[in-house]
NUMIDO-267525 format. One line per 8 residues: number of its first residue (from 1); their letters; for each residue x, y, z of C-alpha. Coordinates in steps of 0.05 Angstrom, whole numbers, plus 5000, padded with zeros to 4 digits. Each point is the difference from the previous one (the first is absolute). Example, Ala and Ser with C-alpha at 12.3 -4.5 7.8 and 13.67 -1.06 7.14 Angstrom:
BEGIN
1) as) 5246,4910,5156 | 5027,5069,4987
END
This chain:
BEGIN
1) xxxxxxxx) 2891,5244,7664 | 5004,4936,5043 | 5029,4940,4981 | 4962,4953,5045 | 4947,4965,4957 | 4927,5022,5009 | 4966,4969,5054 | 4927,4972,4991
9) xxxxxxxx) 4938,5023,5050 | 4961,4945,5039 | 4966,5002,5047 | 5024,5059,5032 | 5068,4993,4992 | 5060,5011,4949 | 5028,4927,4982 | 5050,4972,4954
17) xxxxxxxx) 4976,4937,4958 | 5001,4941,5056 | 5038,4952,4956 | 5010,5028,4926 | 5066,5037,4990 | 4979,5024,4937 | 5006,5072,4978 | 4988,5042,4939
25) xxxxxxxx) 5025,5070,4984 | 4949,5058,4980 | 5046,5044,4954 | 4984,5078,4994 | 4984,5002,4922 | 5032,5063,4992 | 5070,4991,5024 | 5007,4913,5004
33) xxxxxxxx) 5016,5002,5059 | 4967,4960,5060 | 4950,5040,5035 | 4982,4929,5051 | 5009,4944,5018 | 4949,4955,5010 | 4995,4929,5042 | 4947,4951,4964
41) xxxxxxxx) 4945,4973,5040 | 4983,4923,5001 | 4952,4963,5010 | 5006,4986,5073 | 4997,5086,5001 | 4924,4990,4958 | 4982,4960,5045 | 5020,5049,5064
49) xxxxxxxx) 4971,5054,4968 | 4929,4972,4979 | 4991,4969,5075 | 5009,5065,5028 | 4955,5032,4956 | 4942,4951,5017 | 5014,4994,5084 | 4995,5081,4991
57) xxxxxxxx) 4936,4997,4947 | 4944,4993,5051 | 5023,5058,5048 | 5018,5044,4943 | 4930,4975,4974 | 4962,5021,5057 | 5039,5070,5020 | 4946,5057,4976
65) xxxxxxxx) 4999,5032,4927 | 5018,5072,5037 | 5065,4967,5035 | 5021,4969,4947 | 4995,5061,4957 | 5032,5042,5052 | 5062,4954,4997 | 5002,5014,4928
73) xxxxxxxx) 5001,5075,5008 | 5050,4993,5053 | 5036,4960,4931 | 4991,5054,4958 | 5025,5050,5045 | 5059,4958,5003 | 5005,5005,4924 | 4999,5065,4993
81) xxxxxxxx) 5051,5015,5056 | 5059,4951,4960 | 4971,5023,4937 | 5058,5028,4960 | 5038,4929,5029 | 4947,4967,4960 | 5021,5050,4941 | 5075,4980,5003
89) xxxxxxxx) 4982,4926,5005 | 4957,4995,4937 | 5044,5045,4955 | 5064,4951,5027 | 4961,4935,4987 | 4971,5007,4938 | 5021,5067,4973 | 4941,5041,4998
97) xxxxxxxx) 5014,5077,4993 | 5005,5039,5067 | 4938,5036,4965 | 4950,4945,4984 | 5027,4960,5069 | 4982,5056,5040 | 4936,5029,4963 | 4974,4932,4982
105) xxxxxxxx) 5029,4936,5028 | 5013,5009,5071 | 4939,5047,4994 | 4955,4942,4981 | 5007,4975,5078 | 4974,5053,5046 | 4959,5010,4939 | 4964,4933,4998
113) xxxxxxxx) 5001,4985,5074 | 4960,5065,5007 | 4950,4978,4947 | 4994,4931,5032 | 4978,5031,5064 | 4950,5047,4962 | 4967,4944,4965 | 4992,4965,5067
121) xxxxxxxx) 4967,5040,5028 | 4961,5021,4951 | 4971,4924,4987 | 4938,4970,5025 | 5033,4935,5046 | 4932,4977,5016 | 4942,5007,4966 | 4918,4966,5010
129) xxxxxxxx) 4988,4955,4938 | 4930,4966,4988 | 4951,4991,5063 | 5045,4986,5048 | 5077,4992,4972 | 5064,5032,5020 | 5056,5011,4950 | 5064,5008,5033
137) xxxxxxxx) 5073,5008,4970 | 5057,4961,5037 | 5072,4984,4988 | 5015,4943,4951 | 5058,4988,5038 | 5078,4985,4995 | 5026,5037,4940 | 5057,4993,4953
145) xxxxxxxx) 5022,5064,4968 | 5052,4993,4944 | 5017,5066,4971 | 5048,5025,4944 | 5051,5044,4988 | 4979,5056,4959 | 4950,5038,5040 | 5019,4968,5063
153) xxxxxxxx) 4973,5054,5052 | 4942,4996,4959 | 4987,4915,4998 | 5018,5003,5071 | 4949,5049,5020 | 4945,4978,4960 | 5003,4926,5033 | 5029,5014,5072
161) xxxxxxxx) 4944,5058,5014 | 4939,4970,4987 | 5036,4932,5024 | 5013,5038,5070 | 4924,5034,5002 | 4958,4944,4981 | 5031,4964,5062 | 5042,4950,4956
169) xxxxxxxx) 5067,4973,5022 | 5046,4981,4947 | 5074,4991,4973 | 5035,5045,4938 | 5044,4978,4962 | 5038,5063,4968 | 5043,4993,4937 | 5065,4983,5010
177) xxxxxxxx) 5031,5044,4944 | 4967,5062,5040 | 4999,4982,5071 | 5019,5072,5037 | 4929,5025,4999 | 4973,4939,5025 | 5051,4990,5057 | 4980,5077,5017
185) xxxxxxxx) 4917,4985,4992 | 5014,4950,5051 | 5026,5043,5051 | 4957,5056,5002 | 4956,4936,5012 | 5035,4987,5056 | 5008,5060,5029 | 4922,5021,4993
193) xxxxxxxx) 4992,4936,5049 | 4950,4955,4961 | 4994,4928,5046 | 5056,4946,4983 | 4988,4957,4941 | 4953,5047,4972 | 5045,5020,4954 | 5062,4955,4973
201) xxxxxxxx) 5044,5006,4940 | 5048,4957,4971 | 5052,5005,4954 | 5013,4950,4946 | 4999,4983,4925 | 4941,4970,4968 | 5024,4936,4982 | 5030,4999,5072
209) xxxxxxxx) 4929,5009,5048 | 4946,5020,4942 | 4972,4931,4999 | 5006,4990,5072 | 4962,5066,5017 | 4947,4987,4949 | 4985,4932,5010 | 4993,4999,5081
217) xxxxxxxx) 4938,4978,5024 | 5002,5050,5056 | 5002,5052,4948 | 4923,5028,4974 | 5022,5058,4954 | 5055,5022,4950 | 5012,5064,4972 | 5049,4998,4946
225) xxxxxxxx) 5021,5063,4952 | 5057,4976,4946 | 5000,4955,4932 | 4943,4973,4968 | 5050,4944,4998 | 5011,4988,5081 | 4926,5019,5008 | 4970,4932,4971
233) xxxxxxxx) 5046,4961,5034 | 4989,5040,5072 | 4924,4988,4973 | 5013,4918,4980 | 5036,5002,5072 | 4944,5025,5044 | 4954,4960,4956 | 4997,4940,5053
241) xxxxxxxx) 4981,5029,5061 | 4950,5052,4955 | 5029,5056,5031 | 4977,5070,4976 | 5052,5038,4956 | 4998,5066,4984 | 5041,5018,4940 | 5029,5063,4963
249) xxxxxxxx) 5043,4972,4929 | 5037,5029,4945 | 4977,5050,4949 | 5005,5021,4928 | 4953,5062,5003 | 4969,5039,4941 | 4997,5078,4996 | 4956,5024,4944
257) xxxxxxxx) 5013,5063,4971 | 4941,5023,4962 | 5018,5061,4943 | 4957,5047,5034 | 5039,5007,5061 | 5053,5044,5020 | 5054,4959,4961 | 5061,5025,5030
265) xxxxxxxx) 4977,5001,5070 | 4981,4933,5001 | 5050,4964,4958 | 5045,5043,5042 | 4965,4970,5068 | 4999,4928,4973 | 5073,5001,4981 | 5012,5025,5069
273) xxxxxxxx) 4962,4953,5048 | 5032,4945,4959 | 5061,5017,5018 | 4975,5010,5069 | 5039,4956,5054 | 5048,4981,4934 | 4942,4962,4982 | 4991,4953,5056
281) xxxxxxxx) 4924,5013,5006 | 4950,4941,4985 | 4951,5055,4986 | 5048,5032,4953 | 4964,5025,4936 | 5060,4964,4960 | 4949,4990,4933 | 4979,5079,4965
289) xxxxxxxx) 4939,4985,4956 | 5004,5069,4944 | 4947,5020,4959 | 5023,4994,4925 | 4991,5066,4987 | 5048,5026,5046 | 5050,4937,5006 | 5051,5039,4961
297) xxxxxxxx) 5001,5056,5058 | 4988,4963,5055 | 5071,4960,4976 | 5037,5068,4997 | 4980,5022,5064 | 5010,4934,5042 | 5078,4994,4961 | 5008,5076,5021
305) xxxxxxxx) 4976,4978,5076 | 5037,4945,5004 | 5063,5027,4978 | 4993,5050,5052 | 4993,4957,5059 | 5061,4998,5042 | 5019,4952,5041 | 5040,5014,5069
313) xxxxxxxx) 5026,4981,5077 | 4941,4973,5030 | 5030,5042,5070 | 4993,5074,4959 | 4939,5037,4987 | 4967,5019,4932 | 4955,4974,4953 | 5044,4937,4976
321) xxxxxxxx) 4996,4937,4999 | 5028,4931,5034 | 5034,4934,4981 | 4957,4932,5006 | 5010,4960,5053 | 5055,4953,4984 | 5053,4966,4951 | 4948,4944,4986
329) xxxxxxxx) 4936,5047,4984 | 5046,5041,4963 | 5021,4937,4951 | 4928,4987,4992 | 4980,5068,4974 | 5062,4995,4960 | 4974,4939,4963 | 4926,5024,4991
337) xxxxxxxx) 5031,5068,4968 | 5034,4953,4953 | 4944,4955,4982 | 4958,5070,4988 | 5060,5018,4949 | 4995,4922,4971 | 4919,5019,4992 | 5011,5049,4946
345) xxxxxxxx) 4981,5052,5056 | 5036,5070,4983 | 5037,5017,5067 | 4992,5089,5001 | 5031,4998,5062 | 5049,4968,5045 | 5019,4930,4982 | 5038,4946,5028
353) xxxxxxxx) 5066,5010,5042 | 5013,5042,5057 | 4983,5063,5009 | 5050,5050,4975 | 5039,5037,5061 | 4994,4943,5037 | 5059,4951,5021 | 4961,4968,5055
361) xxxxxxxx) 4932,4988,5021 | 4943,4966,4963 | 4978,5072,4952 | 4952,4969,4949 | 4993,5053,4944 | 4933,5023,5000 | 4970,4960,4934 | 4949,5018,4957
369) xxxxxxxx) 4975,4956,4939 | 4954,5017,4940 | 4976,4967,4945 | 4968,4943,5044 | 4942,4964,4999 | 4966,4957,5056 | 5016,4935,4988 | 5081,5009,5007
377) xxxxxxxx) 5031,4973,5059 | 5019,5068,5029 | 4921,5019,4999 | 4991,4945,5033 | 5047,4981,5048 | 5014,5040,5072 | 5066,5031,4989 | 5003,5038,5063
385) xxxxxxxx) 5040,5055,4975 | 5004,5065,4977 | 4978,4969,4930 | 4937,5036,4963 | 4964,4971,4930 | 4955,5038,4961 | 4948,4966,4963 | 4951,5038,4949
393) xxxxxxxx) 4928,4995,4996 | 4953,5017,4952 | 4929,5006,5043 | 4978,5008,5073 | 4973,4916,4992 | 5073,4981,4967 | 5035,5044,5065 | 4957,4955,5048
401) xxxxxxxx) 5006,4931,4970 | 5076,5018,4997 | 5000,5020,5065 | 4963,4944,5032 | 5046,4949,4949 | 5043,4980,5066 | 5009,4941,5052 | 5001,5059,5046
409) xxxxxxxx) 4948,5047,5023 | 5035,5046,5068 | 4987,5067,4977 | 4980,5040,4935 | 4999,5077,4982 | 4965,5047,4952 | 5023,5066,4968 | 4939,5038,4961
417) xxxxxxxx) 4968,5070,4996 | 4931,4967,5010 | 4979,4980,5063 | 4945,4958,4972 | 5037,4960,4964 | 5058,4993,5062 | 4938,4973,5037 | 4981,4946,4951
425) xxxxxxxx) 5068,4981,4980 | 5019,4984,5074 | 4944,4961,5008 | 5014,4958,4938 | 5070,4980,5031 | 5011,4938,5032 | 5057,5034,5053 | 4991,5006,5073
433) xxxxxxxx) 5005,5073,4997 | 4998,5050,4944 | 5028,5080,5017 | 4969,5042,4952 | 5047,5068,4971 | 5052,4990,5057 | 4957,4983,5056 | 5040,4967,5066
441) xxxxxxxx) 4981,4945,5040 | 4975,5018,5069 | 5013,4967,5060 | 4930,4979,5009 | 4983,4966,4932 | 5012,4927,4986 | 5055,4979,4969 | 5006,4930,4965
449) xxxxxxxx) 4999,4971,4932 | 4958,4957,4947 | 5032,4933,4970 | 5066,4984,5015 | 5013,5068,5035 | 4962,4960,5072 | 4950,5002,5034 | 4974,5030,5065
457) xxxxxxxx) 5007,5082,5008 | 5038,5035,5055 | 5000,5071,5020 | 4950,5039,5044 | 4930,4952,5019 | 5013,4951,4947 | 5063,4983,5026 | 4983,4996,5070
465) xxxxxxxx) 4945,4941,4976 | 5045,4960,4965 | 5024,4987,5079 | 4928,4986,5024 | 4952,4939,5006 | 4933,5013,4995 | 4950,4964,5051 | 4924,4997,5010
473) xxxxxxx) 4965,4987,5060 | 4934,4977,4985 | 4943,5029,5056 | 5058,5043,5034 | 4934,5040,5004 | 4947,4954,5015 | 4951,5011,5052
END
């Protein structure tokens, strides 16, 4: 892998920061070792980068929803061409399993970019309203994306897409700690053609260009997927110029297990997609509500489970899973494992320290606690690991009030035998989404949370709106 550092994107061309020297290393979390280098963007690069996105709004603006679409097929079929580089790049960056980064992450591009241009054309653009009104749906404008780490085909996708078909220009800002996918995103951008400044990324650290992205006049929209934390200060930033901002937060989402389902295949299946991307899933269902009667079982399956979950090289194949994403994350989940164990919580699984067979890279050991109830800090706070609780309940109204006893509200699931009551129960939660017995999320359906988990949705025709104005021209019709 190249030394050189990674170069930004603006305006049509690869540049290096025009006066910061700054770099930061992204380090591959399953080895330490550097995977890139990257040079910081200042503010002098902001600036470059938002006044080439606005001289190319209007044209981009203007050019026909069909061309515009074509340019992202020609995109996609760019993606799919490179795909298994996207593959190596996410596994190196931040250690997902060859397996889930090639069924799943890099997946979730051609995947969403596909669903973007469906929606499109499925919506109504224009449409009579009243007498004599037209309704018509236009680009708000220059964008700011800022996406994470942890599903970063996936963030990147979901913004960029609709961004590129709605006739928006903009400028992402990848994370730094995962910056291989990004740097690749960008030059199947390039390659598919799309008019300069149209598209622009910069690389940087929050504290370095986050303010000076989301505070620029010349800026109408941010997108932002990360903390709750950074999310009311992106929010407090844009606040002046009353910029629109589209967010998606953090998560601490219930999954309750009612005693007349099929207890071992969905204690098994909860266990499992908690672990999922070692954890690193704001929709994660991190808290397992368990009917009374069956707590006891549901406890022996999820330590059996649990125990059983291997852990391996992100680069093989097989049903294992990763390391998080760095040194620091991993000292975090370290000390919320710990304050679990301070709780009273009984730990049936896992447990602080390194994973066992493991002399380097960031192996949390997949963690599962019992005996907790909802008001500890480790049912309450967004560990972002492969860390599960199990709660008991006594009734289907106690499973729901615990369930909705969050800040958060991102995503929610259900595990019964009756459909009736799946039906009423998802209603009753205040989540985003709720997946009922092991239902997926399709490409099409919003996603977006309640609360503290954001607001705004992406994905499919909700997403695309979240990058339109909406106009009315009084007597468009009149006679």
């Amino acid at each position: 892998m190249s030394k050189a550092p990674l170069k930004s994107y603006i305006n049509g061309a690869w540049v290096l920061p025009a006066t910061s020297t700054e770099t930061v290393t992204a380090v591959n979390p399953a080895t330490e070792e550097v995977c890139a280098t990257v040079a910081v963007c200042g503010h002098d690069d902001v600036e470059s980068a938002v006044q080439a996105a606005r001289a190319a709004f209007d044209g981009y603006a203007a050019m026909s929803l069909d061309d515009r679409i074509a340019l992202v097929e020609k995109l996609i079929a760019i993606f799919e061409r490179r795909y298994d580089e996207m593959v190596n790049a996410i596994s190196t960056e931040m250690g997902a399993p060859y397996d889930l980064s090639y069924n799943s992450q890099a997946e979730c591009g051609p995947g969403h970019l596909r669903a973007t241009v469906t929606a499109a054309r499925e919506m109504e653009w224009e449409r009579k309203v009243g007498v004599d009104g037209l309704i018509v749906h236009e680009p708000i404008g220059v964008c700011v994306l800022i996406t994470p780490w942890n599903w970063p085909i996936n963030q990147l996708a979901t913004k960029i897409g609709p961004a590129l078909v709605a006739g928006c220009t903009m400028i992402l800002k990848p994370s730094e700690i995962a910056p291989l996918s990004a740097q690749l995103f960008a030059e199947f951008i390039d390659e598919a053609g799309f008019p300069k400044g149209v598209f622009n990324m910069v690389h940087g650290t929050g504290p370095a260009i986050g303010n000076a992205l989301t505070s620029h006049p010349e800026v109408d929209m941010i997108s932002f997927t990360g903390s709750t934390r950074a999310g009311i200060q992106i929010a407090k930033s844009a606040a002046d110029t009353v910029k629109r901002v589209s967010q998606e937060l953090g998560g601490k989402s219930a999954n309750i297990v009612f005693a007349d389902s099929d207890l071992e295949a969905a204690v098994t299946r909860g266990v499992l997609h908690c672990f999922e991307n070692a954890g690193q899933s704001c929709n994660a269902p991190t808290r397992m509500l368990i009917e009374e009667s069956v707590y006891d079982d549901a406890v022996a399956i999820a330590t059996r489970v649990a125990a059983a979950a291997k852990l391996g090289d992100p680069k093989e194949k097989g049903p294992h899973f990763g390391p998080v994403v760095s040194k620091a994350h991993f000292d975090k989940i370290q000390g919320l494992i710990q304050v679990g164990i301070d709780e009273g919580a009984q730990v049936i699984a896992g447990g602080t320290g390194r994973a066992e067979g493991f002399e380097r890279g960031f192996y949390v050991k997949p963690t599962v606690f019992a005996g907790v109830h909802n008001k500890m800090a480790i049912a309450q706070e967004e560990v972002f690991g492969p860390v599960l609780v199990m709660i008991p309940f006594k009734n289907e109204a106690e499973a729901v009030a615990i369930a909705n006893d969050s800040p958060y509200g991102l995503a929610a699931y259900v595990q019964t035998g009756d459909l009736q009551r799946a039906r009423r129960v998802a209603r009753l939660m205040r989540a985003g989404g709720v997946s009922v017995n092991g239902a997926g999320q399709d490409y099409m359906a919003p996603f977006g949370g309640y609360k503290q988990s954001g607001n705004g949705r992406e994905y499919g025709e909700f997403g695309l709106r979240d990058f339109l104005e909406v106009k009315v021209i009084n007597g468009f019709y009149a006679k």
